[in-house]
C-alpha positions as CSV (number, residue, x, y, z in Angstrom):
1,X,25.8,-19.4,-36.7
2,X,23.7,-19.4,-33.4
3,X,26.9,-20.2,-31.4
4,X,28.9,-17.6,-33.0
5,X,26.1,-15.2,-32.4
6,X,25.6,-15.9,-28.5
7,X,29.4,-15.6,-27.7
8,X,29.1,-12.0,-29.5
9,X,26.4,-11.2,-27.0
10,X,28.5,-12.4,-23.9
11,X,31.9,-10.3,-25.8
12,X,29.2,-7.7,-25.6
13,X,27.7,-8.2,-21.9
14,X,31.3,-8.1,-20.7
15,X,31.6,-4.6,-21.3
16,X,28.7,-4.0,-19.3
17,X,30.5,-4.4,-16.0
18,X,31.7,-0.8,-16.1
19,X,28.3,0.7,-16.9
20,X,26.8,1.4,-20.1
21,X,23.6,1.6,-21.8
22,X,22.1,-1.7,-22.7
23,X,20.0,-2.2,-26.4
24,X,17.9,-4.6,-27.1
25,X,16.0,-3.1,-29.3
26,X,17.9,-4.7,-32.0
27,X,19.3,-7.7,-30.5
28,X,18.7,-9.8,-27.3
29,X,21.1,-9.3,-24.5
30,X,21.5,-11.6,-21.9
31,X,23.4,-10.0,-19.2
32,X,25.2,-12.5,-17.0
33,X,27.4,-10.0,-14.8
34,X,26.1,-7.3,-12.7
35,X,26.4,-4.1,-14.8
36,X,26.6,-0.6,-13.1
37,X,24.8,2.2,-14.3
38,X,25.6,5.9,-15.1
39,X,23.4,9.2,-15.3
40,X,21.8,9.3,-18.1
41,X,22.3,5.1,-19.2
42,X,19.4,3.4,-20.5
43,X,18.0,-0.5,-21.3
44,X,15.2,-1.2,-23.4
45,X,14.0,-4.4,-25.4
46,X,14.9,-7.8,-25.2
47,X,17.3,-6.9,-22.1
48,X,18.2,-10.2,-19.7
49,X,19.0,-9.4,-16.5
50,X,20.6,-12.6,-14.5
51,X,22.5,-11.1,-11.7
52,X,20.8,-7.9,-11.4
53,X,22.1,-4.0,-11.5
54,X,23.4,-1.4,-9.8
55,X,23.0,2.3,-10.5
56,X,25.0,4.9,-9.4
57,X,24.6,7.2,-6.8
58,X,22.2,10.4,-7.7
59,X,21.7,8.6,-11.1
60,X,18.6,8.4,-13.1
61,X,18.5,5.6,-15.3
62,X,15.8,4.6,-18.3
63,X,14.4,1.2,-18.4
64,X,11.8,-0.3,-20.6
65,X,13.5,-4.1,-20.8
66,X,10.9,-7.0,-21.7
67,X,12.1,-9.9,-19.6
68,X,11.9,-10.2,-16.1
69,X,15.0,-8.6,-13.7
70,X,16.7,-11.6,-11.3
71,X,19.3,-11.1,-8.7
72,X,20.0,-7.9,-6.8
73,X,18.6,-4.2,-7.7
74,X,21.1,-1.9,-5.9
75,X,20.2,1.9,-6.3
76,X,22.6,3.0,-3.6
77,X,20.0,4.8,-1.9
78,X,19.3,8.1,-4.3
79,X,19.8,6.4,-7.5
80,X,16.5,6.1,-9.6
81,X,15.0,4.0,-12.6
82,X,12.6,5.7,-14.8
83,X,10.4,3.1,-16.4
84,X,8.9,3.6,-19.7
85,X,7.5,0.0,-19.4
86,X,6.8,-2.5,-17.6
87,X,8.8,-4.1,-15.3
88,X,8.4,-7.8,-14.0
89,X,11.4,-8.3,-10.8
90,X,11.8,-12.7,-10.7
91,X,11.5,-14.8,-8.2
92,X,15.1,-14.0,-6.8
93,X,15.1,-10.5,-7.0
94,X,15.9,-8.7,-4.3
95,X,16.6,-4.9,-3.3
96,X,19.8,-3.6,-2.2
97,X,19.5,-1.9,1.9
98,X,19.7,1.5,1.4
99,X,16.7,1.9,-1.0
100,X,16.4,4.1,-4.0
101,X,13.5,5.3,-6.2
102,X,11.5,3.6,-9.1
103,X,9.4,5.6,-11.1
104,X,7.1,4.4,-13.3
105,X,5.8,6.5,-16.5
106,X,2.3,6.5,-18.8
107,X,1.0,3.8,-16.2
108,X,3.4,1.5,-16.1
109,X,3.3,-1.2,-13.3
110,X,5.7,-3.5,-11.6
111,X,4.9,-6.9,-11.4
112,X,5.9,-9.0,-8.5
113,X,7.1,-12.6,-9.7
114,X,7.6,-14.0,-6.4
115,X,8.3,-12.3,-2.5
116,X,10.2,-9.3,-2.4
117,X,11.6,-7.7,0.9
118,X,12.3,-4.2,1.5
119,X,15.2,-5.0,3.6
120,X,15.5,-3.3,7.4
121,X,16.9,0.4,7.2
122,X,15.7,0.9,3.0
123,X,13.5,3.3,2.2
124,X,11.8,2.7,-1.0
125,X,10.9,6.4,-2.5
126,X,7.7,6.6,-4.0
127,X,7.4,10.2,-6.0
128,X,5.2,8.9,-9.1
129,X,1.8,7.4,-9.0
130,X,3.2,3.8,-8.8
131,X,1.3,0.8,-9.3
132,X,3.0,-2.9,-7.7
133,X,1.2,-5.9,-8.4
134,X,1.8,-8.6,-6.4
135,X,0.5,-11.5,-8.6
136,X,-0.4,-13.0,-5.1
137,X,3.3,-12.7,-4.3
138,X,4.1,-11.0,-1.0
139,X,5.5,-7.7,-0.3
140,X,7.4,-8.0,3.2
141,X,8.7,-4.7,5.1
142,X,11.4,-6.4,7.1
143,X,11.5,-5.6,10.9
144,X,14.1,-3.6,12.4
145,X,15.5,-0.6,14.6
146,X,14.7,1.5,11.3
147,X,12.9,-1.0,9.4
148,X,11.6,-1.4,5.7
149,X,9.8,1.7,5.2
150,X,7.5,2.8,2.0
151,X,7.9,6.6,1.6
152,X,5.0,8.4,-0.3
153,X,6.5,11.6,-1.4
154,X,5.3,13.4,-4.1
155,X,4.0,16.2,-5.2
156,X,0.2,16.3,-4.3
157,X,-2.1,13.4,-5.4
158,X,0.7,11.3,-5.8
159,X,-1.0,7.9,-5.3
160,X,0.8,4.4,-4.8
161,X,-1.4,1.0,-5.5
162,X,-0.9,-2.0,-4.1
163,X,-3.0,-5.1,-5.2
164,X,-3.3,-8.4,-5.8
165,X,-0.7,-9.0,-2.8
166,X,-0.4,-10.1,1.1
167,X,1.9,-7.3,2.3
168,X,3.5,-8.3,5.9
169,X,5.5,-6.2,8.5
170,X,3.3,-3.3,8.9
171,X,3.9,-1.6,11.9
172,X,5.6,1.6,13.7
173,X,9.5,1.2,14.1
174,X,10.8,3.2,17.1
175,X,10.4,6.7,17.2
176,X,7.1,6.0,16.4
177,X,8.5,6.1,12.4
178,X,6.0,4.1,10.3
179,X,6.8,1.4,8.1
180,X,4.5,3.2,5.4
181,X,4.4,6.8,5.8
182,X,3.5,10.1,4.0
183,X,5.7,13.3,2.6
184,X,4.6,17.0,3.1
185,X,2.3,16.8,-0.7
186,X,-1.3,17.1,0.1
187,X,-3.8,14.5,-0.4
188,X,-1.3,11.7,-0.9
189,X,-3.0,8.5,-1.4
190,X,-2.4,5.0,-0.6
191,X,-5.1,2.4,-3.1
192,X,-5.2,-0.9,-1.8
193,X,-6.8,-3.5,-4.4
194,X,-6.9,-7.0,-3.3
195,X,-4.2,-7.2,-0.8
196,X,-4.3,-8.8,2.7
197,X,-2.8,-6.6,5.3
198,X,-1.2,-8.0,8.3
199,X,-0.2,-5.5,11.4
200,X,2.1,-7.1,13.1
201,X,2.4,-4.1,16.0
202,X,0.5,-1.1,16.2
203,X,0.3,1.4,13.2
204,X,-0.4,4.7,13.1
205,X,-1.8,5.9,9.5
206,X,-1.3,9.6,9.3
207,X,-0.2,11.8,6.5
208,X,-2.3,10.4,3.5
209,X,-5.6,9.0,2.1
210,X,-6.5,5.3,2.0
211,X,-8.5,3.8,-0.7
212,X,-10.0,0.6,-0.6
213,X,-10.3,-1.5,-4.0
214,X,-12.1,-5.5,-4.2
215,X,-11.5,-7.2,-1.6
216,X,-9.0,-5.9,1.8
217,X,-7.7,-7.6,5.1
218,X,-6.7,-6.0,8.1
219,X,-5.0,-9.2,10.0
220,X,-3.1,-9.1,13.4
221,X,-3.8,-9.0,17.2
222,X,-2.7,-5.5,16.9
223,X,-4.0,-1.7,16.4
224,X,-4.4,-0.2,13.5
225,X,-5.0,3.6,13.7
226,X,-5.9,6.0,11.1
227,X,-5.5,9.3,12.5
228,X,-5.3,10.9,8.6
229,X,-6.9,14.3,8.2
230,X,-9.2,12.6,5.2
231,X,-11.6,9.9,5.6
232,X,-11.0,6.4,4.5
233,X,-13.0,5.3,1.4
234,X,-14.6,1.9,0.6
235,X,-15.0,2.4,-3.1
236,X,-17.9,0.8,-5.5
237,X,-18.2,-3.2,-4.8
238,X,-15.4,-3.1,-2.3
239,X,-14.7,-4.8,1.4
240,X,-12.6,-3.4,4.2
241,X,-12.5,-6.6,6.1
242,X,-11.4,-6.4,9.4
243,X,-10.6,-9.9,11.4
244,X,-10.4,-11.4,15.0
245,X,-8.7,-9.0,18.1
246,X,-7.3,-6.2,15.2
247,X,-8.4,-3.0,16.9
248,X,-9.2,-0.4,14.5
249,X,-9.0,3.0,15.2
250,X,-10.7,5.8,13.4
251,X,-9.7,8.9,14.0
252,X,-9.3,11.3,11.0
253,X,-7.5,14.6,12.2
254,X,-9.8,17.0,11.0
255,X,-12.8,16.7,12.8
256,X,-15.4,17.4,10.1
257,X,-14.2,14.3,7.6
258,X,-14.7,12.0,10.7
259,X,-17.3,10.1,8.7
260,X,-15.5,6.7,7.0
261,X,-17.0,7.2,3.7
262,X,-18.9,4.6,1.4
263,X,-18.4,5.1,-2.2
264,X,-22.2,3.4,-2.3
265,X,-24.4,0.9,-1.2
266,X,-22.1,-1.6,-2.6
267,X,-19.3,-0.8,0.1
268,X,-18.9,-3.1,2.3
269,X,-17.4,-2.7,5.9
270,X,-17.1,-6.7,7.1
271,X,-16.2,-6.5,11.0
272,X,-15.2,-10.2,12.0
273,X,-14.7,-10.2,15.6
274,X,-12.6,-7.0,16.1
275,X,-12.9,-3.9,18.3
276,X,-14.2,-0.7,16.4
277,X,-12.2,2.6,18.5
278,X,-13.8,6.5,18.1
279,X,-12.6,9.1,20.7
280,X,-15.5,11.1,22.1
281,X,-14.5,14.2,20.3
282,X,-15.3,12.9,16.6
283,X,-17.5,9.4,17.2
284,X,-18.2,7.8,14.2
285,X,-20.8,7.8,11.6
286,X,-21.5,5.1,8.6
287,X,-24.0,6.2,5.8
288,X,-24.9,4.9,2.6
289,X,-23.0,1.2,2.5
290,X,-23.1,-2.0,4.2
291,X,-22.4,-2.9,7.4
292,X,-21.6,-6.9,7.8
293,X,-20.7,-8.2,11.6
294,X,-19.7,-11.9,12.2
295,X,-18.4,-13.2,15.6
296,X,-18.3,-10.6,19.0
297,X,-17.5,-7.2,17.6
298,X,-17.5,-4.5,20.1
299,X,-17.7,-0.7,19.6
300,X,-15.6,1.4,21.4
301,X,-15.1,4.9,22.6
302,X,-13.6,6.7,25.6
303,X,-17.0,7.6,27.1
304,X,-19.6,10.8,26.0
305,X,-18.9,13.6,25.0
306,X,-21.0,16.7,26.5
307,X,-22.8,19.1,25.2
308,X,-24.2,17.1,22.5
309,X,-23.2,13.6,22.8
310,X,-25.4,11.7,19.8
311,X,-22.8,13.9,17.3
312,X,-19.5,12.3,19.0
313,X,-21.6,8.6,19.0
314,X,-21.6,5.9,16.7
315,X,-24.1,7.0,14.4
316,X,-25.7,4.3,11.6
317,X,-27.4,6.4,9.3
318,X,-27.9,10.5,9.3
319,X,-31.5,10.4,10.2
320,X,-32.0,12.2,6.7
321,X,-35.3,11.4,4.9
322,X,-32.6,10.7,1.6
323,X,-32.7,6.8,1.9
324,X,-29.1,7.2,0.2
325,X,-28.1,8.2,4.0
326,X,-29.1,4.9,5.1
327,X,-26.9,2.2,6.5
328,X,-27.6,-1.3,5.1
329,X,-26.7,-4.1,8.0
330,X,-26.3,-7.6,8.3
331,X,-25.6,-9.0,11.7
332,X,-24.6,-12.6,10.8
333,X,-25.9,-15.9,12.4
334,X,-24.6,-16.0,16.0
335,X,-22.6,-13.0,16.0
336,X,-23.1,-10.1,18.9
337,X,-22.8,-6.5,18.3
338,X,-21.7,-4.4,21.5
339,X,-21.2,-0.7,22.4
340,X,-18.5,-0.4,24.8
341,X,-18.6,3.1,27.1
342,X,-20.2,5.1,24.5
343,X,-23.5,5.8,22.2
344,X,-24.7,4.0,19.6
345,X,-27.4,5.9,17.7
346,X,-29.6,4.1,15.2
347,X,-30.8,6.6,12.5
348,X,-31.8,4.7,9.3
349,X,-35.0,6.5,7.8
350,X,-37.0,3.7,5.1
């Protein structure tokens, strides 16, 4: 009875070349071709992918399928998935070039099985808050004229997390075109949780807010530049590690959220031998979390800036009685703090 009932399923799958919805609801199907789908199509349950799926051009598709997707995912570059569910992409899945748009729903997540590449010249369209987790898995954005590129684009707030992941090939394409960049929606945000980082040329962060969750890495012999209007946040128990020759600059756009902001006294800021940059015109200011330093880590500005230089330094603590203003600092064994053609202001109040 078994064998009678499989070969029904693969009479069934066959159909599925020509696009149609798939129901597992009531039976498993294990799809062995590579179905296409239509506007308005739809799989959910016990739904098999083997050789992946492509959806049509300008479609929107419905997926809530239990088992993890292998092979190809081709959206043709506007086609998008709606997911009701979950969604686990295998080892050997792999997106299409061209990109598309996978939108999560209720707080659905998808989970990263093995490495997955967002092949040169794909945009991946992020217009939903999005969660990808990695399972330690990477997330590569592959290099290129016009490279893999992670598109933020919602309406406002629209917030993408990445965690539990090392994601690779951050950097600005020519045309200055970053590899993760920011639509026209205010406040925008980009979470990182658990996720190494590695710059691999210099990257300009503009557009949208970054968010710092556990533990974070910014790797590379490169700069790293956020140049946002907001500030960057280190939220509760969290670490923005920073390692060896990454050159981070701090920027923010709006001169009055120039401060990098420390959920608490729990946020950490770990600087391992890097270069801290603040222009003159905004300095830098660090209340209210801790401050770790290991190796040489330098401080760096483009000199003073006149007629009141301490605001434009690099200010530890406000000088406030509040001891909630006050910067909590560990200089580790052996390592060297320097303040390169600038201030540095020490303001901690006990």
């Amino acid at each position: 009875m078994r064998h009678i009932r499989f070969g029904m399923y693969l009479l069934l799958v066959s159909s599925y070349i020509h696009a149609a919805s798939i129901d597992g609801t009531v039976s498993p199907q294990w799809v062995t071709t590579t179905p296409t789908f239509a506007n308005g199509d739809f799989a959910r349950g016990f739904v098999k992918f083997t050789q992946g799926f492509s959806v049509d051009a300008g479609a929107v598709v419905t997926m809530n399928v239990t088992e993890s997707v292998a092979g190809q995912i081709n959206l043709n570059s506007t086609g998008a998935i709606i997911l009701e569910g979950d969604m686990h992409l295998a080892a050997n899945a792999t997106l299409a070039a061209g990109g598309g748009r996978i939108a999560p729903q209720n707080g659905a997540a998808i989970f990263l099985d093995g490495n997955l590449s967002v092949p040169a010249g794909t945009v991946l369209d992020i217009r939903d808050n999005t969660i990808i987790d990695g399972q330690g898995h990477e997330l590569i954005l592959e290099n290129g004229n016009f490279g893999g590129v992670i598109l933020i684009n919602g309406p406002d707030h629209t917030t993408l997390t990445l965690r539990n992941m090392t994601l690779r090939g951050v950097r600005d394409y020519p045309g200055n075109i970053p590899s993760i960049l920011f639509g026209s929606g205010l406040k925008q945000n980009l979470v990182l949780e658990n996720v190494t980082v590695w710059v691999d040329d210099t990257y300009i962060f503009f557009g949208g807010n970054l968010l710092i969750n556990g533990e974070v890495k910014l790797m590379g012999p490169h700069v790293f530049a956020y140049l946002s209007p907001n500030n960057l946040t280190i939220n509760n128990d969290s670490t923005l590690f920073i390692d060896l020759d990454t050159v981070f600059h701090y920027a923010p756009t709006d001169r009055f959220s120039k401060h990098l902001h420390f959920e608490s006294s729990t946020s950490r800021l770990f600087l391992n031998g890097c270069t801290v940059f603040a222009p003159n015109d905004t300095g830098l200011t660090l209340t209210n979390g801790h401050l770790i330093v290991d190796h040489r880590t330098v401080l760096a500005s483009d000199g003073l800036a006149d007629p009141d230089p301490q605001s434009t330094a690099f200010n530890f603590g406000t000088a406030y009685p509040d001891p909630n203003t006050n910067l909590t600092i560990d200089i580790l064994p052996g390592a060297q703090l320097e303040c390169s053609n600038g201030l540095f202001v020490y303001n901690n109040k006990n």
